[in-house]
Structures are given as structure tokens and as C-alpha cells.
N, C-alpha and C positions, 0 to 999 in steps of 0.2 A: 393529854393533847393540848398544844396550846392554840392561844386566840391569835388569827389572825389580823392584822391591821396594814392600811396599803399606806404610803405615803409619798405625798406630790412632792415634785422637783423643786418647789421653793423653801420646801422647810432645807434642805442638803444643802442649798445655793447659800441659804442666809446663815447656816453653819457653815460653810466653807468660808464666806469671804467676813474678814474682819476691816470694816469700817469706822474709825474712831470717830473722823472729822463727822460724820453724819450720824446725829445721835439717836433716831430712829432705829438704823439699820445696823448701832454698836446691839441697841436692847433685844434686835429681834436675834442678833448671831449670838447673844448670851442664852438667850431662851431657846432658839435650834440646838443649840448645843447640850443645854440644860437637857432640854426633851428627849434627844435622840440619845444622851445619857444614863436616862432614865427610864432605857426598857429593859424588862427583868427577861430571865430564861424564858418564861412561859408564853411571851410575846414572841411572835415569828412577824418579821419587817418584809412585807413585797413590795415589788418595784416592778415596772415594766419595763421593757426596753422603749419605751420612749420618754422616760423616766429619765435613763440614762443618755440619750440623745438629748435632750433639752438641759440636763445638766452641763453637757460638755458645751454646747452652743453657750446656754447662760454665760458659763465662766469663760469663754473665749471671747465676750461681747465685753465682759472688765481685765481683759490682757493680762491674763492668768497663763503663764507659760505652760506651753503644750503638755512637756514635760510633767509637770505636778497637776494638769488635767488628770493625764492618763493615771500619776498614781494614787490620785484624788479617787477616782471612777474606779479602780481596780478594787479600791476597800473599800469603797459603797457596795459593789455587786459582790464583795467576800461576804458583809454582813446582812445581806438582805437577800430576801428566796427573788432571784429576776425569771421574768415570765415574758414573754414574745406578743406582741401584739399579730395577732392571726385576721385570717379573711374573717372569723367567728366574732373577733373582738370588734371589729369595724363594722359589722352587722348588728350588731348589740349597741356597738355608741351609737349607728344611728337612729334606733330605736330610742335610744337615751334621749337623744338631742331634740327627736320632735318632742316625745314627751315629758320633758322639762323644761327645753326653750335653752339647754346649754352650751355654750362653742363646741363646735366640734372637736378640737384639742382638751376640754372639759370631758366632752363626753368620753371621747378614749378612754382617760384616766378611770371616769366612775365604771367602763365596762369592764373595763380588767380588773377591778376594784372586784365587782362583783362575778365575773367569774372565776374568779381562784376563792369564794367565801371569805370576802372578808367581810366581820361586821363593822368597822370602822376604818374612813377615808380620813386620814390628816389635809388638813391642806387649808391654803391661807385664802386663797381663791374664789371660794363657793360660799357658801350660807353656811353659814356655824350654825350647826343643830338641826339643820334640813335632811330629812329621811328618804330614800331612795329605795323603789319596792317594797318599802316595810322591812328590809332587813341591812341597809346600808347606810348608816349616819353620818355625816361631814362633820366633824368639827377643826376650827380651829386653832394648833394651838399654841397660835400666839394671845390667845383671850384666856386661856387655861388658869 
């Protein structure tokens, strides 16, 4: 069986877009890249559908032609299990949100995080190292 792991829309974003002139956001798309490189078989990649909604927004807000949007997003959702944000998941993030105090587009993410099991959220976002229910950890990993 393998481990599940969810991952947010900014690690995809800062591997999709290559920035030279900004040297920050050259190291973070070596390291998205690096990372999303670097899951073996036994790692299964989830994504939500708002996963992919935010990634397409992100790269249309850097005039990323529509075009290489859509076949940018088609081989994200080839290589990652996508899961649907349900009436269930937005009763859960809000659950989430009072009791951790996160936006509610945070909270989305860690609900569907944690209803498809996963025990680890990537994401540049939240608190690296912060545990959720006792069975969901943030990190990450651009600190990795």
C-alpha cells in the first residue's frame, strides 16, 4: 500500500513558472521541481479540485497562455489521485477553521487532506511541522 501525501497549489505554481530575474522564486522552482521529482512509486500525490482551480487562476494572473494552462493542469491531474471538494469537505474545513483559526481556503485544503488519509500536507503556506488531529502534518518543503 502506499503513503498517501496531499499537496497545495503553490508547490505546482513555483514548479511551473521559471523566474530567473527573481532569485527567490528561480530557488523555490528548482526545489518544486526537485521535490515533485522526487516521489517514488510508493507515494500516491492527491490534489483537490481546488487544487486545480487555484493553479489555473495562479498561472493566468502571470499571463501564462491558456493553452499551456490547460496542458500544464492535464499532467498534474494525470499524475496525482484529484478528489472533488464535496458539501462533506466544506463541513469539515469548517470545522477546521474554527479550530485552528485558518483561512478558509487553508482550511479546504487540510479537509480534503484529511479526508482521503493522508498523513502528510506539503505546502509553503501553514506552519511547517504543525499537526492536525494527531494524524495530519504540514510541512514545508521548501525548508526540507
Amino acid at each position: 500500500m502506499s503513503d498517501k501525501v496531499f499537496i497545495d497549489t503553490n508547490i505546482f505554481v513555483y514548479a511551473f513558472l521559471d523566474t530567473p530575474n527573481r532569485t527567490e522564486d528561480a530557488l523555490k522552482h528548482q526545489k518544486a521541481q526537485t521535490f515533485l521529482g522526487n516521489f517514488s512509486d510508493n507515494v500516491r500525490a492527491i490534489i483537490s479540485t481546488q487544487v486545480c482551480n487555484e493553479y489555473y487562476s495562479a498561472l493566468r494572473k502571470h499571463r501564462i497562455p491558456d493553452k499551456n494552462i490547460q496542458q500544464s493542469l492535464r499532467s498534474l491531474m494525470a499524475a496525482s489521485q484529484v478528489e472533488a471538494v464535496t458539501d462533506k469537505t466544506v463541513q469539515k474545513a469548517m470545522e477546521v477553521h474554527n479550530r485552528y483559526g485558518f483561512s478558509y481556503w487553508d482550511s479546504l485544503i487540510i479537509a480534503s487532506a484529511l479526508e482521503n488519509d493522508c498523513h502528510i500536507l506539503y505546502s509553503e503556506d501553514m506552519q511547517d511541522g504543525q499537526e492536525i488531529e494527531k494524524r495530519l502534518k504540514i510541512l514545508n518543503p521548501f525548508s526540507l
